[in-house]
C-alpha positions as CSV (number, residue, x, y, z in Angstrom):
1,X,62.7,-116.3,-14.2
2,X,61.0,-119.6,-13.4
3,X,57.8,-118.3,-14.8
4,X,59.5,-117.7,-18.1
5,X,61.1,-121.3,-18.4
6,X,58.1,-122.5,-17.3
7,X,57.0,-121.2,-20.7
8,X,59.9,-123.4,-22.7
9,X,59.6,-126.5,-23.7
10,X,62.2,-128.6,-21.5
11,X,63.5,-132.3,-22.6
12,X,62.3,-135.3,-20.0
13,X,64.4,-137.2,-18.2
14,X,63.5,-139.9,-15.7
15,X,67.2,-139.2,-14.1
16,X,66.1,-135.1,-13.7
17,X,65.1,-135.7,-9.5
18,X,64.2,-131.9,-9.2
19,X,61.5,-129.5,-11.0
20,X,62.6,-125.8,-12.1
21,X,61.3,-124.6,-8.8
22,X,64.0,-126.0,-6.6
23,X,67.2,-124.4,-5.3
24,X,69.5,-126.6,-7.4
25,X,68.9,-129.0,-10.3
26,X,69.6,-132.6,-8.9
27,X,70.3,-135.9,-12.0
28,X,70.5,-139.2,-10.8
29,X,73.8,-140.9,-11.6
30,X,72.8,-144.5,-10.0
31,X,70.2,-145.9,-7.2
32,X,72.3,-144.2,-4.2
33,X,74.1,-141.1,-6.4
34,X,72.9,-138.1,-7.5
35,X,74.9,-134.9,-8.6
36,X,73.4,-131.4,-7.4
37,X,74.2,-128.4,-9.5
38,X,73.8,-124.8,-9.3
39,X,75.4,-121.3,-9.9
40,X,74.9,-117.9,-8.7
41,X,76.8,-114.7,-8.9
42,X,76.3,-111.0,-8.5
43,X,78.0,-107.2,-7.8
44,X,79.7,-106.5,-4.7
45,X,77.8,-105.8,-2.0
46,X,80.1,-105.2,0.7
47,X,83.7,-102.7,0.5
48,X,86.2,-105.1,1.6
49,X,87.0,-107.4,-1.8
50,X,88.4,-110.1,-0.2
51,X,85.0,-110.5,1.6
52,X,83.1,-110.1,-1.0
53,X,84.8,-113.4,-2.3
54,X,83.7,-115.0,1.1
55,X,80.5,-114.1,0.7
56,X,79.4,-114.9,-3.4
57,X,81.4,-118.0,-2.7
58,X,79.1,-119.5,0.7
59,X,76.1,-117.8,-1.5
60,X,77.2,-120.3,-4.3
61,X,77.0,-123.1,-2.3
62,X,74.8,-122.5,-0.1
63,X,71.4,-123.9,-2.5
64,X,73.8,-127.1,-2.7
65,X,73.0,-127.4,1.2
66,X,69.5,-126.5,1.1
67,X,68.8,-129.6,-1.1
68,X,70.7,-131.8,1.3
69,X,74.0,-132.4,-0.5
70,X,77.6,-131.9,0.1
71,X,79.3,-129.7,-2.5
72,X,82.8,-131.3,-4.2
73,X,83.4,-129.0,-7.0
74,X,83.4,-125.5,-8.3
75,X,84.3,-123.4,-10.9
76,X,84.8,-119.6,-11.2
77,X,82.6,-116.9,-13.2
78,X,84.4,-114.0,-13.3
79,X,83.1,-110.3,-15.1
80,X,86.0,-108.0,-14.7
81,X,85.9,-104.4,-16.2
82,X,90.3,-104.7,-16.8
83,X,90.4,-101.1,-18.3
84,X,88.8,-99.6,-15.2
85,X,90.3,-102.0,-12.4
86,X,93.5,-102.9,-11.1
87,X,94.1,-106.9,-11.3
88,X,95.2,-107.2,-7.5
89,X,91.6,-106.5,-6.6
90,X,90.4,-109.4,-8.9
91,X,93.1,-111.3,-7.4
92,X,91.6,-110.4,-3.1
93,X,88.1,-111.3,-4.7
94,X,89.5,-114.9,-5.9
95,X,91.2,-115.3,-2.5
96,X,88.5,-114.9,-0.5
97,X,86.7,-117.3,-2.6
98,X,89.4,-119.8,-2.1
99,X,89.7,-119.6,1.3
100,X,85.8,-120.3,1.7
101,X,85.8,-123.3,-1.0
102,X,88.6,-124.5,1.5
103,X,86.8,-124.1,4.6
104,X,83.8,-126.1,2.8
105,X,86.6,-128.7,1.5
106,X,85.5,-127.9,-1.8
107,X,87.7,-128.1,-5.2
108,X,88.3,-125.5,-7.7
109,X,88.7,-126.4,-10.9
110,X,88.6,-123.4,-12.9
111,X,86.1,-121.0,-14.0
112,X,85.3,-118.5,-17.3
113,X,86.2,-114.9,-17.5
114,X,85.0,-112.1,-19.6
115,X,85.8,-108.7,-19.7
116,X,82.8,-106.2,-18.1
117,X,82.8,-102.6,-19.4
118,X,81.5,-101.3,-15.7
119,X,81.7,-103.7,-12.9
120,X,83.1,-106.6,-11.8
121,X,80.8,-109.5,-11.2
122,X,81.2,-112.6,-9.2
123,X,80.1,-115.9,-8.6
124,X,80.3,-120.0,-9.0
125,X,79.2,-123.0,-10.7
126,X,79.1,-125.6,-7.9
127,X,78.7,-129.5,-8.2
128,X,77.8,-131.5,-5.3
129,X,76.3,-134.8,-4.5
130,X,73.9,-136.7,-2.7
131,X,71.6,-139.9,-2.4
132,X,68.8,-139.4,-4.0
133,X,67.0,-141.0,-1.0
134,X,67.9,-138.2,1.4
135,X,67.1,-134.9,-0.8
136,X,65.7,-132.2,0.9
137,X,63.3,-130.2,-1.1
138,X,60.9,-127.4,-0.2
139,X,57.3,-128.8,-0.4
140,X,58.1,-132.2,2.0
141,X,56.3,-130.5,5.1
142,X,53.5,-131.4,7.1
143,X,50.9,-129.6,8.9
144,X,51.9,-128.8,12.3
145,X,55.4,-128.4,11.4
146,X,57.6,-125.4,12.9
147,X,59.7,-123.6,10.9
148,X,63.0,-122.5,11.7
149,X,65.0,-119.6,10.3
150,X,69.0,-120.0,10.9
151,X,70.2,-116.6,10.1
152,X,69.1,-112.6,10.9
153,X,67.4,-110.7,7.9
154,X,68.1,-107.7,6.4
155,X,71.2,-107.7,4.5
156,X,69.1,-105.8,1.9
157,X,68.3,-102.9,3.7
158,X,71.8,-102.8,5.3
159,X,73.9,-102.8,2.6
160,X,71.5,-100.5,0.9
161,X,72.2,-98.1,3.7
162,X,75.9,-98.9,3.5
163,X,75.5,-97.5,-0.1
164,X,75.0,-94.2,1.7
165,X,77.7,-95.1,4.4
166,X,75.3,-94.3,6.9
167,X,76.0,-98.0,8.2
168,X,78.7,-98.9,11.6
169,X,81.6,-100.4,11.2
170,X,80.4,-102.5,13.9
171,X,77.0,-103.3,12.0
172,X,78.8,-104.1,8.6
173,X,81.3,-106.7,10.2
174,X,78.1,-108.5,11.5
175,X,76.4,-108.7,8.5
176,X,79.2,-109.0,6.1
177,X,80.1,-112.3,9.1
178,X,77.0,-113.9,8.8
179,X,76.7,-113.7,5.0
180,X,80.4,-115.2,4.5
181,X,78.9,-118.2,7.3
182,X,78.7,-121.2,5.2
183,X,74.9,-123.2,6.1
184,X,77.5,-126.7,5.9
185,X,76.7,-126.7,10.0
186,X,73.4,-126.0,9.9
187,X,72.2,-128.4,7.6
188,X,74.2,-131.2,8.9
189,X,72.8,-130.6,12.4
190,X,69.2,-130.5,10.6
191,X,69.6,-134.0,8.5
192,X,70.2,-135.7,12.0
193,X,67.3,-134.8,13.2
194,X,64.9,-135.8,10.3
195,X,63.7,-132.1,9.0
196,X,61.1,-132.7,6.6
197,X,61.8,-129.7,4.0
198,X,64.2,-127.0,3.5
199,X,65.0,-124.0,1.6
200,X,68.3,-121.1,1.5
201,X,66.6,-117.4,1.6
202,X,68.4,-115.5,-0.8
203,X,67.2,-112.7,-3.9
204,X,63.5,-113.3,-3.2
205,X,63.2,-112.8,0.3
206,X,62.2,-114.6,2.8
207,X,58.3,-114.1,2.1
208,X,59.4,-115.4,-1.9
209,X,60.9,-118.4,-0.6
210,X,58.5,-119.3,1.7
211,X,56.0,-118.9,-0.7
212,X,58.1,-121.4,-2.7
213,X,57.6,-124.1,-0.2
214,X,53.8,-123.3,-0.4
215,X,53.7,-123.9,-3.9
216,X,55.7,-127.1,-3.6
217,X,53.6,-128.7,-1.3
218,X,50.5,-127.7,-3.3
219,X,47.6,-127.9,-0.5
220,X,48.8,-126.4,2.5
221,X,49.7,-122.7,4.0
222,X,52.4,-120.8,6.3
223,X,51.9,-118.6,9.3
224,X,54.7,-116.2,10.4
225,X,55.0,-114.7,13.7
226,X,56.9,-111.4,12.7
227,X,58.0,-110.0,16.0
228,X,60.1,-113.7,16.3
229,X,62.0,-113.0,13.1
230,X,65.5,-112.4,13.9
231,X,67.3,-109.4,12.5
232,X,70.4,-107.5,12.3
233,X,71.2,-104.2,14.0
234,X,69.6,-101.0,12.9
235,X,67.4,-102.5,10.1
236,X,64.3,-101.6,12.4
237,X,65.9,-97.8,12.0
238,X,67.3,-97.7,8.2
239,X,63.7,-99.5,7.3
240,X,61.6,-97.0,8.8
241,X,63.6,-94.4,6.9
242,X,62.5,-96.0,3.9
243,X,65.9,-97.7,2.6
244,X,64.4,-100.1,0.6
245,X,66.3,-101.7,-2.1
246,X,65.0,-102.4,-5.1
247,X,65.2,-105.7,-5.7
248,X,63.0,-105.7,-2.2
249,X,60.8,-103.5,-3.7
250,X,60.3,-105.8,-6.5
251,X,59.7,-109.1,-4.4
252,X,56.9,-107.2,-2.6
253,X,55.0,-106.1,-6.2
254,X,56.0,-110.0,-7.1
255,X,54.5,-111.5,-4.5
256,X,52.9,-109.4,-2.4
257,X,49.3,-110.6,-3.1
258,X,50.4,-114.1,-1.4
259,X,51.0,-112.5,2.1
260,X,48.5,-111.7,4.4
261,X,49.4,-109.2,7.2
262,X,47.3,-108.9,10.4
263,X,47.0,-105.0,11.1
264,X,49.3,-105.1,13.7
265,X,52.3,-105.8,11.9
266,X,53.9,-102.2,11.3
267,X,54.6,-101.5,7.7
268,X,58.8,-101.1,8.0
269,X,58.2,-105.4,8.9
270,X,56.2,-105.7,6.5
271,X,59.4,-104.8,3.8
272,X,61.9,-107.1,6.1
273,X,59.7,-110.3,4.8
274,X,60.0,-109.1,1.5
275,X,63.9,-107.7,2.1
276,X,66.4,-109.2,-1.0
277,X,68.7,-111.4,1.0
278,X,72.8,-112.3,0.1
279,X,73.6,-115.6,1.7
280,X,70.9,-115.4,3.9
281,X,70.2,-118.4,6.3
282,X,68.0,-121.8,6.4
283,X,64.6,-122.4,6.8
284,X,63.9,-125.9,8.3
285,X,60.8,-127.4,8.7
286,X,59.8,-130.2,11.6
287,X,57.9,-131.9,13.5
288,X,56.9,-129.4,16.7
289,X,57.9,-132.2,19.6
290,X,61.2,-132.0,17.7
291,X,62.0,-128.1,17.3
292,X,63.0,-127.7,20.5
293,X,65.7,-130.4,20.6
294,X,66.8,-129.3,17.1
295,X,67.0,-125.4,18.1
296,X,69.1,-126.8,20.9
297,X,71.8,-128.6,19.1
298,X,71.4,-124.9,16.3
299,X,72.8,-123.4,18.7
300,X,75.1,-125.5,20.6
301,X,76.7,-126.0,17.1
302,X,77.3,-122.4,16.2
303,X,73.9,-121.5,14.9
304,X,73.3,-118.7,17.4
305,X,70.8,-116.5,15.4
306,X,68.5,-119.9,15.1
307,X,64.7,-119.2,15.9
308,X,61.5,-120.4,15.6
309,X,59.6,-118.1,13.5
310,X,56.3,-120.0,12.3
311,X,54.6,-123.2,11.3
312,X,52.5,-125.0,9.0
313,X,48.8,-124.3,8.6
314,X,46.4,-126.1,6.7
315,X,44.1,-122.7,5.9
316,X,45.2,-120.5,4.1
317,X,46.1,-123.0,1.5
318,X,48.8,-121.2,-1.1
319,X,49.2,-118.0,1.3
320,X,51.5,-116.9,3.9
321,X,49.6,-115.4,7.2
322,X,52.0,-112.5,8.9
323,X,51.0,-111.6,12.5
């Protein structure tokens, strides 16, 4: 999508803090205010309602986080197919949303509806704020850096396989969990300790994103060590039996050219870099004598599934090196 508004001629503004390739758009209101905006919404990805509310709601907000900001208001966007559903299960779907918007101390304020012929759709517009001196974006690292991932992959291959119910109830609790988990913690532990850059890993995967920050910072590269990457049960097994979702599939064909994968990474981890995340976690980037410190206080505060997965290389430039 960004390649296509790259294409389109876009109005200046001296106020406009943040280019298209950001994970919200951030305008200057005054020397120390800014507003961050964003929306996002999708299908339901999980069979409980309520939680799927949880979860498109802390996926909402979460690309408010990633740039640094603390989200104020929201606003619902509803698709609801009223001939083929029952209103009550619109009605769990809006109160889960609510009850995470509370959590986050968030305000809803409304929201536009329209009627889907299939399938409900959900999502949010989010307003937040933040001082334009403390942004995070994704490009800010340095050489050297280590990167930190705050939450297991593979929600992608999971709830494929749920699609097929060949997933535990056990299994589904955990990931359905960690994608309702609001990234409020994490990147308020992270802005105490001076990260230098920061991005949510969401639809593109976490090879997409990274190769995000690697076009942001324009001359440097990232280098991955894949057997660190965290991930959630039984996506080793449902990836080996080739239960890749499409949208993965698609991230791989998008930007498979900018990853380079030493022969020893096994072909099923190859697809987890490339796996279509919902609400996935953080990547934080900083200095290496303060990753340890800053994985410390990760998990201390909550962040259990925190890990240091890679760094910042100077060669490649533009490429991400898997080993």
């Amino acid at each position: 999508m960004n390649e296509v508004l790259h294409e389109i001629p876009l109005v200046s503004d001296p106020n406009l803090l943040t280019s298209l390739g950001e994970d919200a758009g951030i305008y200057k209101l005054r020397e120390d205010l800014a507003i961050v905006v964003t929306l996002d919404y999708f299908n339901p990805i999980v069979s409980e309602v309520y939680m799927y509310g949880q979860i498109a709601a802390a996926n909402a907000l979460s690309d408010v986080y990633a740039m640094g900001g603390k989200p104020i208001i929201a606003m619902n966007i509803v698709c609801f197919p009223s001939a083929e559903m029952d209103l009550s299960i619109l009605k769990e779907v809006l109160r889960g949303a609510a009850d995470k918007l509370k959590e986050a101390n968030v305000a809803l304020v409304g929201g536009h509806t329209v009627i889907d012929p299939k399938e409900i759709k959900y999502g949010l517009s989010v307003v937040g704020i933040v001082n334009p001196q403390k942004i995070l974006t994704k490009g800010n690292f340095k050489v050297g850096d280590k990167l930190i991932l705050t939450k297991a992959l593979g929600t992608g291959i999971i709830n494929n396989a749920l699609k097929g119910k060949m997933v535990d109830e056990e299994t589904e609790t955990e990931v359905a969990r960690s994608m309702a988990t609001l990234n409020k913690r994490a990147v308020e532990i992270a802005q105490e300790m001076d990260i230098h850059a920061c991005t949510d890993i969401t639809g593109f995967g976490l090879a997409g994103h990274l190769y995000e920050m690697v076009e942001e910072s324009k001359d440097k590269g990232i280098k991955i060590d894949s057997p660190s990457l965290p991930l959630f049960p039984r996506v080793e097994e449902f990836a080996k039996m080739g239960l890749i979702p499409p949208g993965t599939q698609r991230n791989r064909k998008f930007r498979g050219e900018k990853v380079e994968f030493s022969e020893e990474v096994p072909e099923w981890r190859q697809w987890v870099m490339f796996d279509a995340q919902t609400s996935g976690g953080l990547v934080l980037a900083i200095h290496p004598d303060k990753v340890e410190e800053l994985l410390k206080r990760l998990h201390e505060g909550g962040v259990e599934k925190a890990t240091i997965i890679g760094e910042v290389i100077e060669e490649p430039k533009g490429k991400i090196v898997v080993e």
